[in-house]
Backbone as a ProteinNet text record, in pm:
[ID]
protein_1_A
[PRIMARY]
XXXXXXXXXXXXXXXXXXXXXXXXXXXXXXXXXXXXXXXXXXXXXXXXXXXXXXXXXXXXXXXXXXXXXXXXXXXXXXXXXXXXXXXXXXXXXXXXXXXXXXXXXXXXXXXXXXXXXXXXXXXXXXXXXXXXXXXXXXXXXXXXXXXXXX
[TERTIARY]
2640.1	2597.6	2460.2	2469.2	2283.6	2309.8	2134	2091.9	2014.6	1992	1919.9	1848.3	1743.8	1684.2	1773.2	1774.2	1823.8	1709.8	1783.2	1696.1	1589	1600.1	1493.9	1351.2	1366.9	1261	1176	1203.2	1142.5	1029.3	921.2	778.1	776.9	880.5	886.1	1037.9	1100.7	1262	1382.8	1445.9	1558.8	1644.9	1697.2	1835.1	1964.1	2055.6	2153.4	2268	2223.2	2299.5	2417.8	2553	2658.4	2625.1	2668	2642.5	2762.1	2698.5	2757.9	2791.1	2729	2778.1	2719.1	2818.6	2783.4	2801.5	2710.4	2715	2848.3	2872.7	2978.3	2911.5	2939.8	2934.7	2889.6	2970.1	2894.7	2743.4	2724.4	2591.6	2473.8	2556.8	2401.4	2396.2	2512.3	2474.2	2347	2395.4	2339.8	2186.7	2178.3	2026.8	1978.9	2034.9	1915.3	1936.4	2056.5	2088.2	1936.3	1907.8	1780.8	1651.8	1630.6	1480.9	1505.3	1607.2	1598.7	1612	1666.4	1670	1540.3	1457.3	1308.2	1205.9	1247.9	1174.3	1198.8	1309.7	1312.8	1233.9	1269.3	1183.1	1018.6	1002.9	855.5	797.1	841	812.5	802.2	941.6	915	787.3	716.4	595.2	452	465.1	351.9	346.5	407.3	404.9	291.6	201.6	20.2	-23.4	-10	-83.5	3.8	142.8	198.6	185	149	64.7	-55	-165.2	-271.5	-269.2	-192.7	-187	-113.9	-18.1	25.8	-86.6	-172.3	-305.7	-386.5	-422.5	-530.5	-506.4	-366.1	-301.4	-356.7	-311.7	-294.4	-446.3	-572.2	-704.1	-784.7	-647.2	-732	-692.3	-540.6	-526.9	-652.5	-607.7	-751.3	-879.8	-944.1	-1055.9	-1052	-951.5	-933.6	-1013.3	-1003.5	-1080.8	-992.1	-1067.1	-974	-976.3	-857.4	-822.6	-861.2	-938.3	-1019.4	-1126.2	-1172.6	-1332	-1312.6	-1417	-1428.9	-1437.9	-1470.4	-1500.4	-1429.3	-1475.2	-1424.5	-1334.5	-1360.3	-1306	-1156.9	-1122.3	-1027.8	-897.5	-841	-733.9	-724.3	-847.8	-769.6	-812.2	-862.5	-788.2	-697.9	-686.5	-496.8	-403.9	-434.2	-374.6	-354.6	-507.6	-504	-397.2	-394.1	-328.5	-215.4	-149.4	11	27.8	-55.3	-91.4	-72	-136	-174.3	-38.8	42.3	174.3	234.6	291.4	374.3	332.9	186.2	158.7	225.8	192.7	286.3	410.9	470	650.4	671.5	581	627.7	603.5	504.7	480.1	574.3	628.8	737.8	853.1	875.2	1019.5	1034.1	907.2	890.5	857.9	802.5	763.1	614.7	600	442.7	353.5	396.7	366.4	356.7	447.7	425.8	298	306.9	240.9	74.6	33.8	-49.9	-159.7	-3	-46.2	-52.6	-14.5	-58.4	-194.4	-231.4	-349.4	-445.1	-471	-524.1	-521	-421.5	-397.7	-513.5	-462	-595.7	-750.8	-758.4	-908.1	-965.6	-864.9	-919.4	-896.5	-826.9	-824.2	-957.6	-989.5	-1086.3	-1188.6	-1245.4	-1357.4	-1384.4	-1276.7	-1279.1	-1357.8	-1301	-1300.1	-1480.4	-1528.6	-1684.9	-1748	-1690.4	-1759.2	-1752.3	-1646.7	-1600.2	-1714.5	-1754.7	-1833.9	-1984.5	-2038	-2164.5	-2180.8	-2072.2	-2116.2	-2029.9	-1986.1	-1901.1	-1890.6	-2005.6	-1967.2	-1964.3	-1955.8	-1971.8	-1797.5	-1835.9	-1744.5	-1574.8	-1582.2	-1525.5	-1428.1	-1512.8	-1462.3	-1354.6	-1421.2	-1356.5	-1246.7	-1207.9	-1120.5	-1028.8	-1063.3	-963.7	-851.6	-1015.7	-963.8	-841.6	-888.5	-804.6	-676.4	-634.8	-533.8	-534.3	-639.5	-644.2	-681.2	-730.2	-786.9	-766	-765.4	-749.1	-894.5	-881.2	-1042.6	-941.4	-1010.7	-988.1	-1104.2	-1073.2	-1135.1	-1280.9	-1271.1	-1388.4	-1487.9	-1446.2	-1497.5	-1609.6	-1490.1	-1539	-1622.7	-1590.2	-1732.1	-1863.8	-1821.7	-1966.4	-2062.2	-1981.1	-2091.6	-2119	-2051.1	-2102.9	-2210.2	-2189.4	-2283.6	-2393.8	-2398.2	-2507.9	-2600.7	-2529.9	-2602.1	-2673.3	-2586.7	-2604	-2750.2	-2757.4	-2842.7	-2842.6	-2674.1	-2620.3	-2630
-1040	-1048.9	-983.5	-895.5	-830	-880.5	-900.5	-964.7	-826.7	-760.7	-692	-708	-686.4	-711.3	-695.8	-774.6	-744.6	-653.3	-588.5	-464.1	-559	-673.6	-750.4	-813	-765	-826.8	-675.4	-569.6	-452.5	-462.7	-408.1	-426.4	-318.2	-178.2	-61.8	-49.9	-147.4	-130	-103.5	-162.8	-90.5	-7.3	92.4	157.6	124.9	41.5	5.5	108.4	228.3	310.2	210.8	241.9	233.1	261.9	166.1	265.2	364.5	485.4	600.3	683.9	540.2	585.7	463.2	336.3	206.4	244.4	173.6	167.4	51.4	68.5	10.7	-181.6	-284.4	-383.8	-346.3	-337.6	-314.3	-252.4	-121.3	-75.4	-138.4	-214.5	-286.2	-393.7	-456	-590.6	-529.9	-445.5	-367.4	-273.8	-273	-218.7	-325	-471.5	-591.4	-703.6	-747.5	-879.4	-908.4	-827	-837.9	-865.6	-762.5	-807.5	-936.1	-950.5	-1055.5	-1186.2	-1169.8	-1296.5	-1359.1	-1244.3	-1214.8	-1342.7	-1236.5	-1308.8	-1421.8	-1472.3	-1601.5	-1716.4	-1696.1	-1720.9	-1723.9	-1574.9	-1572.5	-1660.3	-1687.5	-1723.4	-1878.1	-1930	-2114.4	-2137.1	-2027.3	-2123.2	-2006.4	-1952.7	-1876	-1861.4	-1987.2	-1954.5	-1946.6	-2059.2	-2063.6	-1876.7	-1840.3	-1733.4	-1613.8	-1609.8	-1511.8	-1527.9	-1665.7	-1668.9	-1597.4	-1646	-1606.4	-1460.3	-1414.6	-1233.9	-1144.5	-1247.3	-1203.6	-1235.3	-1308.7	-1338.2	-1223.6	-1226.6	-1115.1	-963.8	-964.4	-800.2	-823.5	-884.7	-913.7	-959.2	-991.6	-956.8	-813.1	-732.6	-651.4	-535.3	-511.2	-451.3	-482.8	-622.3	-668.3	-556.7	-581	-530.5	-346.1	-336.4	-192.8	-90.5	-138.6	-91.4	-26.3	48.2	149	265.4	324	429.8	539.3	506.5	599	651.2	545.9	548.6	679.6	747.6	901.9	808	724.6	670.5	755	762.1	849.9	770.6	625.4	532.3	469.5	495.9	444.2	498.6	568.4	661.5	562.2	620.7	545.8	362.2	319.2	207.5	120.7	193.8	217.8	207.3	309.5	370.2	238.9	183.7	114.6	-33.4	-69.9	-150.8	-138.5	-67.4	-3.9	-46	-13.7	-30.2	-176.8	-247.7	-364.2	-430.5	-389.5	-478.7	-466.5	-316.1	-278.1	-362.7	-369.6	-463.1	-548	-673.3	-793.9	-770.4	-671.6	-680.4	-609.1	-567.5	-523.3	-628.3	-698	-793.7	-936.1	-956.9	-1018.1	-1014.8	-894.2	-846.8	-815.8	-863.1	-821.6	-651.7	-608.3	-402.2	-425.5	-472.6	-488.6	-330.7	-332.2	-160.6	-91.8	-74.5	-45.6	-100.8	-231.5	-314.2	-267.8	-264.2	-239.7	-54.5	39.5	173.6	171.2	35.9	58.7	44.7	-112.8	-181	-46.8	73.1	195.2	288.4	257.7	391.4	323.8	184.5	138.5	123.1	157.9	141.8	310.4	433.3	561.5	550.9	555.9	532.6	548.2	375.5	319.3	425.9	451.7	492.6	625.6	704.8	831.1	827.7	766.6	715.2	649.4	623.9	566.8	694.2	741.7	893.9	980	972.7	1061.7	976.5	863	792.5	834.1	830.9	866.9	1047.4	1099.4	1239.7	1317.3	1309.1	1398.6	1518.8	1572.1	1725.1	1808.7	1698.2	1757.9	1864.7	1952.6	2045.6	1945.3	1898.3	1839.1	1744.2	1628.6	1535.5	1665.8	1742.8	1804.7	1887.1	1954.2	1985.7	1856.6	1791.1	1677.2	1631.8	1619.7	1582	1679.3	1804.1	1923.2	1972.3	1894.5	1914.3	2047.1	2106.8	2190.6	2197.5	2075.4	2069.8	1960.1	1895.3	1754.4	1711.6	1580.1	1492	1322.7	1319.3	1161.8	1102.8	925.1	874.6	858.9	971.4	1003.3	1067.5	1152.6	1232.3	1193.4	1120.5	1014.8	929.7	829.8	735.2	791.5	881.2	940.5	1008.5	1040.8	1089	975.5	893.6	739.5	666.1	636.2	613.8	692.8	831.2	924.3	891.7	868.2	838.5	738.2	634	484.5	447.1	548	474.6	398.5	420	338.8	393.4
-69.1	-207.6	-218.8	-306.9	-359	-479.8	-500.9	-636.9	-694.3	-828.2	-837.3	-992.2	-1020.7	-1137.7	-1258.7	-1373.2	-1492.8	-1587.7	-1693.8	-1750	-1800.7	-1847.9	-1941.3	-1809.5	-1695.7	-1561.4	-1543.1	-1584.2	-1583.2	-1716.1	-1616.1	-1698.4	-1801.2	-1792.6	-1889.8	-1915.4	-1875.3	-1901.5	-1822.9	-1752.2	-1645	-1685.1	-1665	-1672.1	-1628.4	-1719.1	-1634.1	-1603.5	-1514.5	-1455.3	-1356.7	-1367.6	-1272.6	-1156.2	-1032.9	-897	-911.2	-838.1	-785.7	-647.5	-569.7	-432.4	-358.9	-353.2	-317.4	-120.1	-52.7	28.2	99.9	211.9	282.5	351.1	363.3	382	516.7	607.7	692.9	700	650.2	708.5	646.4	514.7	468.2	537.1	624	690.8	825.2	876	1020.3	983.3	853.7	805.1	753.3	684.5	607.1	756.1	804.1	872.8	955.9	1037.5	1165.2	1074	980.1	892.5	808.2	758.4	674.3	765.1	865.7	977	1030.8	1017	1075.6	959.2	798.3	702	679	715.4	701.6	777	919.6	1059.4	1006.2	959.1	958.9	855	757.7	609.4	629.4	731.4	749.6	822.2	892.4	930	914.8	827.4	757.4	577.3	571.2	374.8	317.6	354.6	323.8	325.7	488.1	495.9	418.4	398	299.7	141	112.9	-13.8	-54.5	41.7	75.7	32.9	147.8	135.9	37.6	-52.1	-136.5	-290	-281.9	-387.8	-360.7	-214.4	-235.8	-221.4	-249.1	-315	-430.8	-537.5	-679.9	-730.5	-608.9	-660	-622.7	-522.7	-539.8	-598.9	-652.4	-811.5	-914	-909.4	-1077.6	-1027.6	-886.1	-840.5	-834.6	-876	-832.8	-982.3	-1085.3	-1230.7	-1342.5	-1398.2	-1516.6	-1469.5	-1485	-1453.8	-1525.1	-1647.6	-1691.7	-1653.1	-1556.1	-1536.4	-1448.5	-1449.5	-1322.7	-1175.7	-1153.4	-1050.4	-931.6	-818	-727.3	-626.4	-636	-587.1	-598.7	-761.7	-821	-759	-735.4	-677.6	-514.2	-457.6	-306	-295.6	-391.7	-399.3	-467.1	-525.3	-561.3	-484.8	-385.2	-291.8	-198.8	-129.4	-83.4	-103.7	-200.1	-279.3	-222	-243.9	-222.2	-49.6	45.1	180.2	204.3	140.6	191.1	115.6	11.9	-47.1	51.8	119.6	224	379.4	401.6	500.2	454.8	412	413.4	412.2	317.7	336.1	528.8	528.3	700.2	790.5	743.4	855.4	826.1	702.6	712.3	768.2	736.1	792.5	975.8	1018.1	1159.2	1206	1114	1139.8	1179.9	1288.9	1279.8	1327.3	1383.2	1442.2	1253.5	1180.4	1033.1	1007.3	967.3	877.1	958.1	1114.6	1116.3	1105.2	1084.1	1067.7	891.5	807.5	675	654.1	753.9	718.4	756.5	889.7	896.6	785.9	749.6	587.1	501.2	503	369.9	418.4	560.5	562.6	579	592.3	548.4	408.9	352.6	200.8	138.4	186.2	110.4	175.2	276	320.8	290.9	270.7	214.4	44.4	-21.9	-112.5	-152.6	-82.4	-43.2	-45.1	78.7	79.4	-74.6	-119.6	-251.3	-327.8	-371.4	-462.4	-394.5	-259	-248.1	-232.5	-214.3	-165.1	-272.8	-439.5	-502.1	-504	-432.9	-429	-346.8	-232.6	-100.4	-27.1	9.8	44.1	79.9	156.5	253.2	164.6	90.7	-7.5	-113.1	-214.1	-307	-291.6	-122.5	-30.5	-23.2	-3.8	21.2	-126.6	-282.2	-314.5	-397.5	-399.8	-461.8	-364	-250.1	-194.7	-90.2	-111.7	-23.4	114	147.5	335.2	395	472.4	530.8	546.5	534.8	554	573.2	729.9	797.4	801.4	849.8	886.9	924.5	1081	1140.6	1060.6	998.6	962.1	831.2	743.1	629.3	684.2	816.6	822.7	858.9	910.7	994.2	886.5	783.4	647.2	579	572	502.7	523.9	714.8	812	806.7	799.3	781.1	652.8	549.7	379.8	402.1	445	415.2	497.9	627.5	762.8	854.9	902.4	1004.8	1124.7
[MASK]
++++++++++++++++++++++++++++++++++++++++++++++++++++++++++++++++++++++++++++++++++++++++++++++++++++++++++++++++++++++++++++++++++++++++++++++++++++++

């Protein structure tokens, strides 16, 4: 049995499109049975802390701002956001190896993102953010660290 949202639980509206190419009983038992066996397991003796982590997603949307603002910040923690939902659904489902290469996504994210707010016009940041060059981690803290006086 799948349960799936009714059009009236959609925040802009569902489409109630027909399926058009239902998957076979089997392969959805052999792709959900193991994770969902997992979330269950995990969930009877971590509900506190999957509360927990499911609150401080949902404070840090609120914390994240308006998307109007120029802020240089707003985008990768957004981004971040998205990281840290997928952490918990990975670390429920038992993907911890995932859940902990998200929690890394959200701490370049954010730090890039620091850099973009103290350094806006720096080569490197505006490359990054115009899609044209790569900019990690290292690279981001060590100019942060450099500004800041670490």
């Amino acid at each position: 049995m799948r349960y799936v949202l009714e059009g009236h639980e959609y925040l802009t509206g569902g489409e109630d499109v027909p399926p058009s190419d239902l998957i076979d009983p089997d392969t959805w038992d052999g792709i959900m049975h193991l994770p969902d066996d997992v979330a269950i397991k995990i969930s009877n003796h971590n509900g506190l802390r999957l509360q927990l982590l499911h609150s401080l997603w949902g404070d840090w949307i609120e914390a994240v701002g308006d998307p109007s603002d120029p802020d240089n910040l707003f985008a990768p923690m957004l981004n971040a956001g998205d990281c840290f939902q997928c952490t918990t659904f990975d670390f429920l489902h038992g993907f911890y190896r995932a859940a902990l290469a998200n929690l890394r996504s959200a701490l370049e994210l954010v730090t890039i993102g620091v850099f973009g707010n103290i350094c806006p016009t720096h080569e490197r940041y505006l490359g990054w953010k115009n899609s044209s060059s790569e900019l990690t981690f290292t690279p981001a803290r060590g100019r942060v660290a450099e500004v800041v006086g670490i």
